[in-house]
TIRO-14817 format. One record per residue (C-alpha): residue number from 1; residue in one letter; chain; y, z negated, x. Coordinates in steps of 0.2 Angstrom, whole numbers, m for minus. Each point is the difference from the previous one (the first is absolute). Example, Ala and Ser with C-alpha at 12.3 -4.5 7.8 and 13.67 -1.06 7.14 Angstrom:
BEGIN
(1 "a" "A" (m22 m39 62));
(2 "s" "A" (17 3 6));
//
This chain:
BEGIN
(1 "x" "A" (m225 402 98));
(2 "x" "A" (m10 17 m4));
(3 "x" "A" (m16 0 m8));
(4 "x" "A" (m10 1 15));
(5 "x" "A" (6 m15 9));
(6 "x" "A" (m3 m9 m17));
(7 "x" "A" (m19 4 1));
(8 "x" "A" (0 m2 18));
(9 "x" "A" (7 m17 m5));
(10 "x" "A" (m13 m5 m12));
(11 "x" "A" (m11 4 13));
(12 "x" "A" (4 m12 13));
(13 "x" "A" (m5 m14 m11));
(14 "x" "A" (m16 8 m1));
(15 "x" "A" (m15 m1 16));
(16 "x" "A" (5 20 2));
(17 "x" "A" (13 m2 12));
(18 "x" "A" (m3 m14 12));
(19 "x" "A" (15 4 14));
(20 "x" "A" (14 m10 3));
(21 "x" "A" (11 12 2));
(22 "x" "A" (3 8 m14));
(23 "x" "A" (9 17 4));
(24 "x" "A" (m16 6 11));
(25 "x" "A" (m10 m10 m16));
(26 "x" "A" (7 13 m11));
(27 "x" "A" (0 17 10));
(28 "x" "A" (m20 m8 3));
(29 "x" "A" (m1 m1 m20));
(30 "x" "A" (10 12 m5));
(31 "x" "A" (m7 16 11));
(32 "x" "A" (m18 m9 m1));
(33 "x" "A" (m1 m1 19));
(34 "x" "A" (m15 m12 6));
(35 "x" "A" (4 m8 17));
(36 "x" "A" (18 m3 10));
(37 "x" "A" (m8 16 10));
(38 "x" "A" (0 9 m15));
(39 "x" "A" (21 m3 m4));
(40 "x" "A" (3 2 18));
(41 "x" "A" (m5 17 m1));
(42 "x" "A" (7 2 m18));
(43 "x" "A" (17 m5 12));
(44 "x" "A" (m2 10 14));
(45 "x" "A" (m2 m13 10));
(46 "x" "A" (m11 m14 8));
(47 "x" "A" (m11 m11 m6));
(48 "x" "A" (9 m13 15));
(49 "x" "A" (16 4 m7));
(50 "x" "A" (m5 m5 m19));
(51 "x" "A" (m9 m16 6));
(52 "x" "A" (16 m4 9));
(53 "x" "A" (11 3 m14));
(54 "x" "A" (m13 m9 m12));
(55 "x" "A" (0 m19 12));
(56 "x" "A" (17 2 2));
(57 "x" "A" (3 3 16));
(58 "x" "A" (8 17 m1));
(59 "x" "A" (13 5 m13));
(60 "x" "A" (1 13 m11));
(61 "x" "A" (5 16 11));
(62 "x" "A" (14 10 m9));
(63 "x" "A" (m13 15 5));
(64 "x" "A" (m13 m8 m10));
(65 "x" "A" (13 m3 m14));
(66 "x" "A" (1 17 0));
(67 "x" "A" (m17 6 0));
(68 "x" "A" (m6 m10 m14));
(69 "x" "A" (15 4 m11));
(70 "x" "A" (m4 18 7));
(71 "x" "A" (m21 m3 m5));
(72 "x" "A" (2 m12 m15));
(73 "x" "A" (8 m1 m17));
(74 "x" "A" (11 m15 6));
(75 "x" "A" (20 2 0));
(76 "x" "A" (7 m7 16));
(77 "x" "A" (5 m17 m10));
(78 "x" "A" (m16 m1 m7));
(79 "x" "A" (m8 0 17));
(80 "x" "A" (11 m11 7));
(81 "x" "A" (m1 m15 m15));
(82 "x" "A" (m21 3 3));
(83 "x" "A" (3 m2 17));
(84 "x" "A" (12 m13 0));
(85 "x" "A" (m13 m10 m12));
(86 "x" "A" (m10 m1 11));
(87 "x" "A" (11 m10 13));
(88 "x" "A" (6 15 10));
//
């Protein structure tokens, strides 16, 4: 686990990230983005589409695997163990 999953880590037992899922919690902590508007077009995408993927009802895309491994520091395994974490 690198160092900034780590911290991300300890900062899921704090009030600062409130989300369930934690991939878009840490692209919201990590990048310092405010609202699910605010990742979505940190994503090139919807805000929609991120509610979707954040109930549950849609799955993670394999575009939008690509554009946050494209948009973050996150390896493609370390996406997919945040992701999956969070029940997807």
């Amino acid at each position: 686990m690198t160092a900034n999953l780590k911290g991300f880590h300890r900062a899921m037992t704090k009030p600062m990230v409130d989300d369930d899922n934690k991939l878009l919690g840490y692209i919201k902590w990590k990048y310092e983005l405010k609202t699910d508007t605010d990742v979505a077009e940190f994503l090139f995408t919807s805000p929609a589409e991120i509610s979707r993927i954040r109930r549950g009802t849609k799955g993670l895309s394999h575009r939008m695997l690509i554009i946050i491994y494209d948009k973050t520091d996150l390896s493609i395994e370390q996406i997919r163990e945040l992701y999956k974490g969070a029940g997807g």
